[in-house]
C-alpha positions in Angstrom: 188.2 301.9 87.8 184.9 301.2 90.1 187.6 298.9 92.7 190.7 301.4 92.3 187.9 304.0 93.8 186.7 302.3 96.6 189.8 301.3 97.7 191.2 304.9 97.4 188.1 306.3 99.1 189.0 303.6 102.3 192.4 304.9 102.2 191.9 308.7 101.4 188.5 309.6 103.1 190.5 313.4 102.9 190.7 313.9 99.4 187.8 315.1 97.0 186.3 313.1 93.8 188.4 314.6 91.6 191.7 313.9 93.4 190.4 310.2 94.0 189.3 309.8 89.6 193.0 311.1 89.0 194.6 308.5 91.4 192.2 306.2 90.2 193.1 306.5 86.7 197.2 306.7 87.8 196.4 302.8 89.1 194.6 301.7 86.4 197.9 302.7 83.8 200.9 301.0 83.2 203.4 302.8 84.1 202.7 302.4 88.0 203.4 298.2 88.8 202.1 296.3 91.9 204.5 294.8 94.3 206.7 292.0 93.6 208.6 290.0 96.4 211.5 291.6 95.2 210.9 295.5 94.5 209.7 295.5 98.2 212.7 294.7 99.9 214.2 298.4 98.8 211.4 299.8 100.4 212.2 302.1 103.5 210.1 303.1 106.8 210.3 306.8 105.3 209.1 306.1 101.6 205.6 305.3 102.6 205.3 309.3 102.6 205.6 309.1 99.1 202.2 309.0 96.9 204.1 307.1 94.2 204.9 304.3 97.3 201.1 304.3 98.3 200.0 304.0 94.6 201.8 300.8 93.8 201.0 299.3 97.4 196.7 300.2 96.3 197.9 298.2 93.0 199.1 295.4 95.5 195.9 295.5 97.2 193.6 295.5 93.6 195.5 292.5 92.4 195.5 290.5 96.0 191.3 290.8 95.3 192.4 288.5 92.3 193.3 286.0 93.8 197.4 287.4 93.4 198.4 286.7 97.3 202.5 287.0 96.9 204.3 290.0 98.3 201.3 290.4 101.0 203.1 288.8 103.7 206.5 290.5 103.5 204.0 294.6 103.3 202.1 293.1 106.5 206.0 292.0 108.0 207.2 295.6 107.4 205.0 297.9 108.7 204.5 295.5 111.9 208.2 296.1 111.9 208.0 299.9 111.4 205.8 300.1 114.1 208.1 298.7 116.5 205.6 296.0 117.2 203.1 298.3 118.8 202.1 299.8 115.3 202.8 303.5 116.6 204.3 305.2 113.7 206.1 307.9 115.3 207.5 310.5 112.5 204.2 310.4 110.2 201.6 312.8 109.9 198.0 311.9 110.7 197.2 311.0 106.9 200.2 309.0 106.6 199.2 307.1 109.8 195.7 306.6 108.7 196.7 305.6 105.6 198.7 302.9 107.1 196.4 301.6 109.7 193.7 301.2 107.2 195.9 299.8 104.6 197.0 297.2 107.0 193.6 296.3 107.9 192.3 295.7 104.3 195.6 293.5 103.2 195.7 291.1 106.8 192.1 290.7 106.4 192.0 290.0 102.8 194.9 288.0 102.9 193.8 286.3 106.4 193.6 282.9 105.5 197.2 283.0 104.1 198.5 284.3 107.8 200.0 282.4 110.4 197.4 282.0 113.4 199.2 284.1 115.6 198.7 287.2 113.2 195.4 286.1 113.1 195.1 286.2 117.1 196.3 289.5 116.8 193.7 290.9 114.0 191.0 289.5 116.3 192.4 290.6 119.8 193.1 294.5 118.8 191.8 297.4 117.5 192.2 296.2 113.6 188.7 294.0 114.2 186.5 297.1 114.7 188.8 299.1 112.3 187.9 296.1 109.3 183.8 296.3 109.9 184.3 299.8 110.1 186.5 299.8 106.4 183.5 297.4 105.6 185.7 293.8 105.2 183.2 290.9 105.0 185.3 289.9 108.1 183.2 286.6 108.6 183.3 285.2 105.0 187.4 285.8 105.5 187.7 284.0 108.5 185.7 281.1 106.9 187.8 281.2 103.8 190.5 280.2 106.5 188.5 277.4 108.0 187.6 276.1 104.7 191.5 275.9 104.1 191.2 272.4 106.8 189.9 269.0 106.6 190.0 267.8 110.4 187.8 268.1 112.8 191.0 268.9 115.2 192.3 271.0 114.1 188.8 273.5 112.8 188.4 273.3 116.7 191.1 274.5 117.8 191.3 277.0 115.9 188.2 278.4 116.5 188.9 278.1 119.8 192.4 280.0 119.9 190.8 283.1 118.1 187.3 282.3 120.4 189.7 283.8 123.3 191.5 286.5 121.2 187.7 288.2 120.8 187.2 287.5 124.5 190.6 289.5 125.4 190.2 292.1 123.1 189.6 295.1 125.3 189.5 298.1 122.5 186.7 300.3 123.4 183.4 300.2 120.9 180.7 302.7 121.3 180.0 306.4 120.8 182.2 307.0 123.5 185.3 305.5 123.2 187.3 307.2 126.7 184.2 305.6 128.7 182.4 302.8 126.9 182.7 299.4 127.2 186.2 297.8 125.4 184.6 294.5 123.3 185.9 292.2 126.4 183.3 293.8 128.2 180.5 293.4 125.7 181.0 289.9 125.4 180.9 289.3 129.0 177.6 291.0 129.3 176.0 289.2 126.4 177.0 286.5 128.0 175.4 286.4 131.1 172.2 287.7 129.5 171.7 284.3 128.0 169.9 286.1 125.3 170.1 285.5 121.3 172.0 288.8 119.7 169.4 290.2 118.4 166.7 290.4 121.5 170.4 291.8 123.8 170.7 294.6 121.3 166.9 295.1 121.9 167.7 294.8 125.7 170.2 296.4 127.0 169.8 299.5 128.1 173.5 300.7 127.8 173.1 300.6 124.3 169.5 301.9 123.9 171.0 304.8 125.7 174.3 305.7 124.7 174.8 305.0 121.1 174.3 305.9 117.9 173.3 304.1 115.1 177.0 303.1 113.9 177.7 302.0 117.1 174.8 300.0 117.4 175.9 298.2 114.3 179.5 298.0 115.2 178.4 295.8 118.4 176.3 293.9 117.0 178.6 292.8 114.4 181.1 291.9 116.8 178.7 289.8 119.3 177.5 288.1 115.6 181.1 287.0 115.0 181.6 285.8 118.6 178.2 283.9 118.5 179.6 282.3 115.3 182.6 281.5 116.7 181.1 280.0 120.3 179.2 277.9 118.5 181.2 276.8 116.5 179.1 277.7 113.1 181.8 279.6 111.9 183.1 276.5 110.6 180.3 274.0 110.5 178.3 276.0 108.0 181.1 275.9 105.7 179.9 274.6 102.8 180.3 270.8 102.3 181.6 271.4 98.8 185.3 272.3 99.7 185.5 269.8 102.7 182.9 267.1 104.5 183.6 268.3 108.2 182.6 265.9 110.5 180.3 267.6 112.9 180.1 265.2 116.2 181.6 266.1 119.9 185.1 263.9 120.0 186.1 263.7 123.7 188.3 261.1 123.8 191.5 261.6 123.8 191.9 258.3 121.7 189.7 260.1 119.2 191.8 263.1 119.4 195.0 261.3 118.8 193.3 259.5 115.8 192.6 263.3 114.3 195.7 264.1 114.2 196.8 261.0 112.6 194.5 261.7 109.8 195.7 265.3 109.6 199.3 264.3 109.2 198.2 261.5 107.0 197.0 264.9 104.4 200.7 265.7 105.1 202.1 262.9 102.8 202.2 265.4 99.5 205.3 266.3 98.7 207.2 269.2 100.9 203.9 269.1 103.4 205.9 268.3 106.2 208.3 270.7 106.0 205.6 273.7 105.7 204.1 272.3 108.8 207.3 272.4 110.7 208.3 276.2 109.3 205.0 276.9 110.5 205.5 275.6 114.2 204.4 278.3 116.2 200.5 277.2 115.0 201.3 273.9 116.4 202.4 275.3 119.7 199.2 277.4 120.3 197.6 273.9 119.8 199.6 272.2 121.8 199.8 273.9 124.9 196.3 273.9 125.1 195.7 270.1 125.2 195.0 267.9 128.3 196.9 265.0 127.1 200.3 267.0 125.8 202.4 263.4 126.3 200.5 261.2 124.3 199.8 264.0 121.3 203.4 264.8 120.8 204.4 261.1 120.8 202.0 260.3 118.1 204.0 263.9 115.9 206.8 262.7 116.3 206.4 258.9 115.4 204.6 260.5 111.9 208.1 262.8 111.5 210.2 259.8 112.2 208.4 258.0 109.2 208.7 261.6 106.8 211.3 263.1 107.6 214.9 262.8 105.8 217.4 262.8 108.3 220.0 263.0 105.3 218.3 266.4 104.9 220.3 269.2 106.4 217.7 272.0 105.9 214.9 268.9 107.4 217.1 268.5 110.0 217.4 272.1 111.2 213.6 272.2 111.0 213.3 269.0 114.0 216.0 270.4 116.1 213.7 274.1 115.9 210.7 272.0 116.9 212.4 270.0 119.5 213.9 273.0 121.3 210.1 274.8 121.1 208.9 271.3 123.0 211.4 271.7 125.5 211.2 275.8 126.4 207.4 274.7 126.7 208.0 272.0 129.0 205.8 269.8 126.9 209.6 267.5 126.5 211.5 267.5 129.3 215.5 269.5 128.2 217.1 266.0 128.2 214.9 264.1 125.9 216.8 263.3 122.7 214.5 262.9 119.7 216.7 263.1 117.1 221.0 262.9 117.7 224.6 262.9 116.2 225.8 258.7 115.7 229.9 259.0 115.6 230.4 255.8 114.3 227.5 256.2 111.3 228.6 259.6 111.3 224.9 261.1 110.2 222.3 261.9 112.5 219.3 259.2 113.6 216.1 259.0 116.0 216.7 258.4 119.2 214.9 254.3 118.8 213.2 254.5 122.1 211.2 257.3 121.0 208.0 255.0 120.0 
């Protein structure tokens, strides 16, 4: 009952104790079920006005704190969809929109290390990072859970520095006044050239000795915490050895770099590995496109797929050509570079052999 009502109370801040026991006790029986991959997809735009809807998505959200993770992809899919991709719900009264925002907030961040890093840019680059420390997430412990979810050093890098620059972009206003005060961009530019630790700028600075209130205080000093975590790179480095020995020394070579990724893809060996990395190419493109030596990192990918992936494989297949195409609209493959074609006279498809 205690987690039914402090979800409900996130959700419906409106609605008085009494309204919140009877939901709460409506959850906790059996006739309302939690989400299944399945029920979800006959769920319409227009049937989040109905409590019964809301009920069984809170259930979602009480059994995802379990550990259940399922359906949570496909909720976060729809109402990015239903709010055209700009999440403005036109057609839904205030409530209805609140109860969507925050319910959004609570399942991507929950569910964060599960998402694809692009959602994640997104949940650190927008207004859903002040929204979750204001819903009180432990935002910091989920964004380690998703570094704890890697091995290599590489890769824990570049991550950290893909959603490093989503913080530094985010430009939604914190402060008591949220028409004139500083968007989080902002703040982080002036901490930085302060060259002072968190706590002695929050001491300091007289924009927000002056013009904030206690919440707001907080709120900015939670979000110049999590950058400071993430600039030096302790978000991941004080992960606890226990789940994964990270390897904390600078590797500047690009040698060394090409070596990491070797070993990464060398974790890729176990079973359909390879074909989750490839449906998940996008993360692989952020990566990418942000390395100096591009030519040398994608010959050393593809060799790996040549030696993993079944070319007899239709679906495996599909999955390359996807890749390949990405390469090429990136310019990191020039449009005429064959990695994989169509033999006539073997009538299959092989690698192109000059591709080592």
């Amino acid at each position: 009952m205690d987690t039914y009502l402090k979800i409900l109370n996130l959700l419906y801040s409106y609605r008085n104790e009494d309204d919140l026991l009877d939901l709460a006790k409506r959850c906790e029986g059996t006739e309302l079920k939690e989400y299944s991959e399945e029920d979800w997809k006959e769920v319409l735009r227009e049937d989040v006005n109905y409590l019964e809807v809301q009920l069984r998505l809170v259930k979602t959200l009480y059994q995802l704190n379990l550990g259940y993770t399922g359906v949570a992809k496909s909720i976060l899919t729809s109402f990015e969809d239903w709010g055209e991709g700009k999440f403005k719900y036109q057609g839904f009264k205030i409530e209805i929109k609140t109860f969507i925002y925050n319910y959004y907030t609570l399942l991507a961040f929950g569910s964060f290390k599960n998402l694809f890093i692009n959602t994640q840019i997104v949940l650190l680059g927008s207004r859903f990072l002040s929204r979750a420390f204001l819903l009180k997430v432990p935002v910091v412990e989920k964004i380690k859970d998703h570094f704890r979810s890697f091995c290599d050093v590489f890769t824990l890098k570049n991550h950290c520095l893909l959603l490093t620059k989503a913080l530094e972009q985010n430009i939604y206003p914190i402060g008591k006044d949220l028409i004139k005060g500083h968007g989080i961009s902002e703040w982080i530019e002036i901490y930085k050239k302060s060259k002072l630790s968190v706590k002695d700028f929050l001491v300091n600075n007289e924009d927000i000795k002056k013009d904030n209130d206690e919440d707001s205080k907080k709120m900015i000093e939670n979000i110049l915490t999590l950058y400071d975590l993430f600039l030096t790179g302790k978000i991941w480095k004080d992960i606890e050895k226990t789940t994964c020995s990270h390897d904390h020394k600078d590797e500047n070579k690009n040698s060394k770099k090409i070596d990491e990724v070797k070993a990464y893809f060398n974790e890729l060996n176990k079973e359909d590995s390879i074909k989750t990395w490839l449906e998940d190419k996008e993360n692989v493109m952020s990566w990418l496109l942000m390395q100096d030596d591009k030519e040398n990192l994608v010959k050393t990918i593809l060799n790996i797929l040549q030696s993993k992936i079944n070319l007899d494989n239709e679906e495996e297949i599909a999955l390359v050509i996807s890749f390949v195409e990405d390469l090429q609209k990136n310019k990191i493959l020039k449009k005429d570079q064959e990695i994989i074609y169509f033999d006539e006279e073997q009538v299959k498809f092989i690698w192109n052999k000059d591709l080592s």
